[in-house]
C-alpha positions as CSV (number, residue, x, y, z in Angstrom):
1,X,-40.1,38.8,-23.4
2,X,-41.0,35.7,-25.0
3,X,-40.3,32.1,-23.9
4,X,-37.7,31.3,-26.1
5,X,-35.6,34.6,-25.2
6,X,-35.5,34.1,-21.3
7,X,-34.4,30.7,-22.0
8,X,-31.8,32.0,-24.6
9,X,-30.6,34.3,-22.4
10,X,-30.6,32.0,-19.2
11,X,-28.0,29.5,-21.2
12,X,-26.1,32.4,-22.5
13,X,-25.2,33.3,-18.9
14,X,-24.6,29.7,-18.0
15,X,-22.1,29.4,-20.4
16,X,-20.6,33.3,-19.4
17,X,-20.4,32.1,-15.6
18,X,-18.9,28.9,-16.7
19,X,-15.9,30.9,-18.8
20,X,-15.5,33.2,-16.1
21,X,-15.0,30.3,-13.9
22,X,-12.9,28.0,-15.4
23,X,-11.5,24.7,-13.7
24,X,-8.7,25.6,-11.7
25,X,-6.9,22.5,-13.0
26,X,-7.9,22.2,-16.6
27,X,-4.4,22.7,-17.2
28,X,-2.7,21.7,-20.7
29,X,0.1,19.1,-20.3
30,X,0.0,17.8,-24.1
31,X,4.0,19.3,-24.4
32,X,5.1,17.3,-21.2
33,X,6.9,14.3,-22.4
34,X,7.5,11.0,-20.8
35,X,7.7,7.2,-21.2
36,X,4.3,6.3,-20.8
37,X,3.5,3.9,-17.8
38,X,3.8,0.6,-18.4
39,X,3.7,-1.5,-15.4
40,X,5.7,-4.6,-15.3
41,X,4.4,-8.2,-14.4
42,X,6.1,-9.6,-11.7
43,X,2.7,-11.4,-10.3
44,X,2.6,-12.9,-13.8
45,X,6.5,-14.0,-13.5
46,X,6.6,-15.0,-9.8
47,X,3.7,-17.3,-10.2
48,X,5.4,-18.8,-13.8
49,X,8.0,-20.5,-11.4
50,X,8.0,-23.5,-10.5
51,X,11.2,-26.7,-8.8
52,X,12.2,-27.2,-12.4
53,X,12.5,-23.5,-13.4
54,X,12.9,-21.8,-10.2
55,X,17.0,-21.9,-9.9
56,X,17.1,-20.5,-13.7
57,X,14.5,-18.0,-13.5
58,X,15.1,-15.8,-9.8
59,X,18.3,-14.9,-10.7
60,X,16.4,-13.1,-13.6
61,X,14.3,-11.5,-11.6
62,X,16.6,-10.5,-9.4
63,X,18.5,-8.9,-11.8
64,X,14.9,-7.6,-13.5
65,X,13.4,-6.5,-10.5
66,X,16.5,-5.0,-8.8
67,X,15.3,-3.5,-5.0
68,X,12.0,-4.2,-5.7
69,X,12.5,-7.9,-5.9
70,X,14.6,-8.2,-2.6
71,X,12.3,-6.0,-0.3
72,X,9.8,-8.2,-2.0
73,X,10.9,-11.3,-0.8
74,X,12.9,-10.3,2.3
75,X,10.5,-7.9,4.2
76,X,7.1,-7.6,2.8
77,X,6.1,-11.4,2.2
78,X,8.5,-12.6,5.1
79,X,9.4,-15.5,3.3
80,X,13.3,-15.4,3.3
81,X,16.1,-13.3,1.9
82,X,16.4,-13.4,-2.1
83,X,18.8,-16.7,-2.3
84,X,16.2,-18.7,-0.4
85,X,14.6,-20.2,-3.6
86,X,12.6,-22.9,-1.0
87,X,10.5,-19.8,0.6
88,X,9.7,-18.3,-3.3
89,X,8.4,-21.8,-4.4
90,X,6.7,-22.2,-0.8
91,X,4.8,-18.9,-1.9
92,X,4.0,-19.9,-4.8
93,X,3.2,-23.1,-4.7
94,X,1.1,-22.4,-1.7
95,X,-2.4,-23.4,-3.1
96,X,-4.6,-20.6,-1.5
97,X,-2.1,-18.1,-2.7
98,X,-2.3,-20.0,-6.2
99,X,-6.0,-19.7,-6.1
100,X,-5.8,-16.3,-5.2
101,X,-3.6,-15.4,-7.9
102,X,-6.1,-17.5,-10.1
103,X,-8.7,-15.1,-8.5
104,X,-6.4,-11.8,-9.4
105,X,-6.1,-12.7,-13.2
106,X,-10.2,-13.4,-13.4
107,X,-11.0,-10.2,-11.9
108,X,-8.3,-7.5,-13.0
109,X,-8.0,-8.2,-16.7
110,X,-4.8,-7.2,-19.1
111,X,-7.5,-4.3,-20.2
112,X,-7.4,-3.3,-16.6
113,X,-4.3,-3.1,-16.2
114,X,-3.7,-1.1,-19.7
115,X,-6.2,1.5,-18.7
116,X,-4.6,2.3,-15.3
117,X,-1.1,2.7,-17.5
118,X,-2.8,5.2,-19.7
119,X,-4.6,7.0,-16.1
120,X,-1.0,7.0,-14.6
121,X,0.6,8.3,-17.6
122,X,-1.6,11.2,-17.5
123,X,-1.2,11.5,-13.2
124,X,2.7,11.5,-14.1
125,X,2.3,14.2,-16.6
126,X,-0.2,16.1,-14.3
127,X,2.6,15.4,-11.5
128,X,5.5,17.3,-13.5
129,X,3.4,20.2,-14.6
130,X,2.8,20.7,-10.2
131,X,6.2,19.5,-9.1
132,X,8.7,20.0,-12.0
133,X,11.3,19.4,-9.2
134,X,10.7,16.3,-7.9
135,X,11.1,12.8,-9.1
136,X,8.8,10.5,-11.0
137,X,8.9,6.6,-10.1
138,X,11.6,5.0,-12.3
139,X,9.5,1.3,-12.7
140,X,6.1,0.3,-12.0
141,X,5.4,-2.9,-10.5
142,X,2.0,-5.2,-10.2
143,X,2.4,-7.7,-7.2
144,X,0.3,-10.6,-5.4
145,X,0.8,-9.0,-1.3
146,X,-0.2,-12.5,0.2
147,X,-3.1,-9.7,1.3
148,X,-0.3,-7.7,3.2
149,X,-0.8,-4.1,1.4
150,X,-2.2,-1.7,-1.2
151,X,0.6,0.1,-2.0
152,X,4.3,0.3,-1.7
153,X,7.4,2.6,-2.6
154,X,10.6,1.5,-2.2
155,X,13.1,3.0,-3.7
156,X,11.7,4.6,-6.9
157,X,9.9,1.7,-7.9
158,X,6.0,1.9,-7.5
159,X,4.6,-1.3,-6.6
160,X,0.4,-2.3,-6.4
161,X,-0.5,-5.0,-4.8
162,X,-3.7,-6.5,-7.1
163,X,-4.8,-9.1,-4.6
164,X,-5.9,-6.2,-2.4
165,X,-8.3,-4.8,-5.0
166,X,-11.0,-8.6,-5.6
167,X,-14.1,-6.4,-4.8
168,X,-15.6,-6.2,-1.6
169,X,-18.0,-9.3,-1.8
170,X,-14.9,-11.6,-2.8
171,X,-14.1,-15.0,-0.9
172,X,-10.8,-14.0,-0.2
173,X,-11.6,-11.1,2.2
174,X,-14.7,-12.9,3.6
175,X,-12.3,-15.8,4.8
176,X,-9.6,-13.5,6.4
177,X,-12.8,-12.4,8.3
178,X,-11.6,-8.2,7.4
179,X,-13.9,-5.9,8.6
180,X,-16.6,-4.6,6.1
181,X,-15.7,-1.4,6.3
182,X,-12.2,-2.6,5.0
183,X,-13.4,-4.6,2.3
184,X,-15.6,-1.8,1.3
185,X,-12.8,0.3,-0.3
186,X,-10.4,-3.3,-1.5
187,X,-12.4,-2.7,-5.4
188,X,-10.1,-2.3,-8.6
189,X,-11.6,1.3,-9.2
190,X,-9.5,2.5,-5.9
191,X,-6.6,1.0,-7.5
192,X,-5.7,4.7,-9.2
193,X,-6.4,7.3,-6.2
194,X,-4.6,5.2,-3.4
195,X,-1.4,4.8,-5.7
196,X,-1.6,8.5,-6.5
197,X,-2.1,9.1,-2.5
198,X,0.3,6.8,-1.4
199,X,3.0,8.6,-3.9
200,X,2.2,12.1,-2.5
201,X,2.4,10.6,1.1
202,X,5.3,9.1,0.3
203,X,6.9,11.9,-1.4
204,X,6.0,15.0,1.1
205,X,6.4,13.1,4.4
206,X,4.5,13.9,7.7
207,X,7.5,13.4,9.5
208,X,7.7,16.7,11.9
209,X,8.3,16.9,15.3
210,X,4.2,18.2,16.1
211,X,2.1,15.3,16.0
212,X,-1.0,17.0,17.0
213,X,-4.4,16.7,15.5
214,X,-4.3,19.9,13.1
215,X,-0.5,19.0,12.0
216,X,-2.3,15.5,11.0
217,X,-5.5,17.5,9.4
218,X,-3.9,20.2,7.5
219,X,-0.9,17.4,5.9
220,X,-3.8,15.1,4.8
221,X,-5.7,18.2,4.0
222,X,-3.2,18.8,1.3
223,X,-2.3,15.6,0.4
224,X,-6.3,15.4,-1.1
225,X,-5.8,18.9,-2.3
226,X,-2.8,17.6,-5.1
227,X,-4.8,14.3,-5.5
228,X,-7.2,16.7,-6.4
229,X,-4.9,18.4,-9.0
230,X,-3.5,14.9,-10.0
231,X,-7.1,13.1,-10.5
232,X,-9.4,16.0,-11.1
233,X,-12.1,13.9,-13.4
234,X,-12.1,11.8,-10.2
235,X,-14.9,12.1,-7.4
236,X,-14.4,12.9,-4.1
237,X,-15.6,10.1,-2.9
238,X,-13.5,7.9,-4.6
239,X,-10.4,9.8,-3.7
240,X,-11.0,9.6,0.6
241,X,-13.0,6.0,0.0
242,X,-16.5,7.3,1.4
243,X,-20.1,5.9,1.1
244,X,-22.9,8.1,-0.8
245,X,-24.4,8.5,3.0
246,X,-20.9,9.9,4.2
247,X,-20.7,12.4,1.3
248,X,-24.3,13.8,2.4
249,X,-23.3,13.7,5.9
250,X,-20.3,15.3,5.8
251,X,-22.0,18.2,3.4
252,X,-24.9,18.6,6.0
253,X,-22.8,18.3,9.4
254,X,-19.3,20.2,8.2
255,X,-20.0,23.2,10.6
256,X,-21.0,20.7,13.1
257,X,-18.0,18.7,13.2
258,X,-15.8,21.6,13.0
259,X,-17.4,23.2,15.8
260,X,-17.0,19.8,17.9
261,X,-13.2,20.3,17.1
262,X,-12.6,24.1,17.9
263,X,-15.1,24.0,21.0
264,X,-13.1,20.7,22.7
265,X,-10.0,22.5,22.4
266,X,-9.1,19.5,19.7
267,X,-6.9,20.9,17.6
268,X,-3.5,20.7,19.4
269,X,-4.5,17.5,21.4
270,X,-1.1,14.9,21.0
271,X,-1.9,12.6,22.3
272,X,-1.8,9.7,19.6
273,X,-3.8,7.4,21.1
274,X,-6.7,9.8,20.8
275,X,-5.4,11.4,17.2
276,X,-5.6,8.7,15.5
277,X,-9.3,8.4,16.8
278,X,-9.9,10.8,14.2
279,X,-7.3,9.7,11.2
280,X,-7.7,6.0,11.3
281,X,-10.2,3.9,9.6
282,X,-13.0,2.4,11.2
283,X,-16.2,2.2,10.6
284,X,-17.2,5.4,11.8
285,X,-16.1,8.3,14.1
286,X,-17.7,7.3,17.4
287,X,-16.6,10.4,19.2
288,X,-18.4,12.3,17.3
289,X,-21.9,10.2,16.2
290,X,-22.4,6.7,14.6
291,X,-23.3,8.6,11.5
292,X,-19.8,10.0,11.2
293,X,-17.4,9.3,8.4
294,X,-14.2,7.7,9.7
295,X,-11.0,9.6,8.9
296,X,-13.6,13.0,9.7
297,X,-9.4,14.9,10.5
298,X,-8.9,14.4,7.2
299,X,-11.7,15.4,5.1
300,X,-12.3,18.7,7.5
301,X,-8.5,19.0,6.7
302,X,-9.3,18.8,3.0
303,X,-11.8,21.7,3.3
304,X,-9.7,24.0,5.0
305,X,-6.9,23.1,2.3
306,X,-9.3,23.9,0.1
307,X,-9.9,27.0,1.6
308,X,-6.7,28.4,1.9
309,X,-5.6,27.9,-1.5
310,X,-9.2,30.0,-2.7
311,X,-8.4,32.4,-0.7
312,X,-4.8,32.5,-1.5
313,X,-4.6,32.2,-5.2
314,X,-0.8,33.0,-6.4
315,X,0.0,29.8,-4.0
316,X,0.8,27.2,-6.4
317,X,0.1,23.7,-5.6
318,X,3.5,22.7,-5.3
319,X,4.1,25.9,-2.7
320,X,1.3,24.4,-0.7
321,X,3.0,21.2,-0.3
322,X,6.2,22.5,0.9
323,X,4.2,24.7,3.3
324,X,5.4,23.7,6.8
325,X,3.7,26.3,8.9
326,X,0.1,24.8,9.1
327,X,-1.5,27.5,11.7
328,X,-0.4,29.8,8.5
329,X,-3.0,27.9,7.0
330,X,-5.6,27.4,8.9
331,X,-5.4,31.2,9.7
332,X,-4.9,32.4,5.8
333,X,-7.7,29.7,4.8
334,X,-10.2,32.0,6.7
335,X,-12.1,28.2,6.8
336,X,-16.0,29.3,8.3
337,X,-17.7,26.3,7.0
């Protein structure tokens, strides 16, 4: 057989084992309809104010801004209940929050901003086609945090906090003195997975009365499983906020880390103290080796997730979310890494 007819024939069964195999979510949403996402401005309005316009403009807001704008100013910025114009204009005015704002609009353009309304208008749809029966956000909100969070929900309104997301070699972070393995993960291409994660955490609570260490894997198993439906052109990596080096670890030590789980009797250990261990950032999993990812719970949680639903294909994705029983699970994932 000649050359050019092995290699013919190689690609020819490429392309048959692709087709055979297709992408489990390559799924066609072009007939779900929605608004499109456009997220509204408040970081842009809140730092418009100023004494002479201030008593005009926050009743606007208020009214604009509805629940957002009083958990805003009453709980996550601590700076007074809604009336108490003196704490917004003590925000504002405040000059290392002005020059961090300044910062914000240098590094996270209008373009940014547009193309994480046309990502998000594609999540949504993605979300509907998974979860026809549960709600989408009804307003989406950009935000200066005063560096207090990523990510909030309150009541239907999805809120980002953009001063969390400067890059990791910015001033800002350096001068709070965070951690690097913080700052590592505080870049504007995170800004799309951890809204996306903090929605599906959000919206399927882990709120049951286990608290062991496999109830913790197996919800934030799933939880990357539907980000993984959600944000399928988006890496892994991205999605848990790991290093290159933890990727590779994490592919060469799986069966490792699993066995240091089953073998110490892990699993059903409660006491939070020593979960969280295992589910918290840090810089690594010292427990286990200085090489270990941090958050290891959740990424062996992720694979057993990932499992399961292989091995149990008429489980749809929303089924697997409302799945309560997680021993069902871990015993139905057949999970031999």
């Amino acid at each position: 057989m000649s050359h050019f007819n092995k290699l013919f024939i190689t690609l020819f069964l490429a392309v048959l084992l692709i087709n055979c195999n297709p992408n489990k979510f390559d799924i066609d949403i072009s007939s779900i309809n929605i608004q499109p996402v456009k997220f509204m401005r408040f970081d842009k309005e809140l730092f418009a104010l100023n004494p002479e316009n201030i008593n005009l403009k926050t009743p606007e807001l208020e009214k604009k801004y509805g629940s957002f704008y009083h958990m805003y100013t009453a709980t996550i910025n601590r700076r007074g209940m809604p009336e108490d114009t003196n704490g917004i204009l003590a925000f504002v005015m405040n000059k290392d929050m002005l020059d961090a704002y300044k910062e914000t609009e240098k590094v996270i353009t209008d373009a940014d901003i547009l193309k994480l309304e046309e990502d998000f208008t594609t999540c949504v749809k993605r979300f509907k086609y998974y979860f026809p029966n549960q709600k989408i956000p009804k307003q989406f909100v950009t935000c200066m945090s005063g560096f207090d969070y990523n990510f909030a929900y309150p009541d239907s309104v999805m809120a980002i906090g953009l001063d969390m997301y400067l890059g990791s070699n910015n001033q800002f972070y350096k001068m709070l003195q965070w951690p690097n393995y913080q700052i590592r993960v505080l870049s504007k291409e995170y800004m799309l997975t951890d809204m996306v994660r903090g929605w599906l955490i959000s919206d399927f609570d882990n709120a049951e009365p286990e608290n062991d260490l496999i109830h913790n894997m197996i919800f934030f198993g799933k939880v990357f499983y539907a980000c993984d439906a959600l944000l399928p052109d988006v890496h892994d990596s991205i999605k848990i906020g790991y290093t290159a080096a933890h990727m590779k670890y994490c592919d060469a030590y799986e069966k490792n880390v699993w066995g240091f789980f089953s073998a110490n009797n892990m699993l059903y250990e409660n006491d939070l103290k020593t979960v969280k261990k295992f589910i918290m950032d840090a810089p690594f999993t010292g427990e286990i080796s200085k090489e270990c990812p941090p958050r290891i719970a959740m990424w062996i949680g992720w694979q057993i997730v990932k499992s399961y639903m292989k091995n149990n294909e008429n489980v749809s994705v929303e089924q697997l979310m409302n799945e309560k029983d997680v021993l069902k699970i871990l015993n139905k994932s057949k999970y031999r890494p």
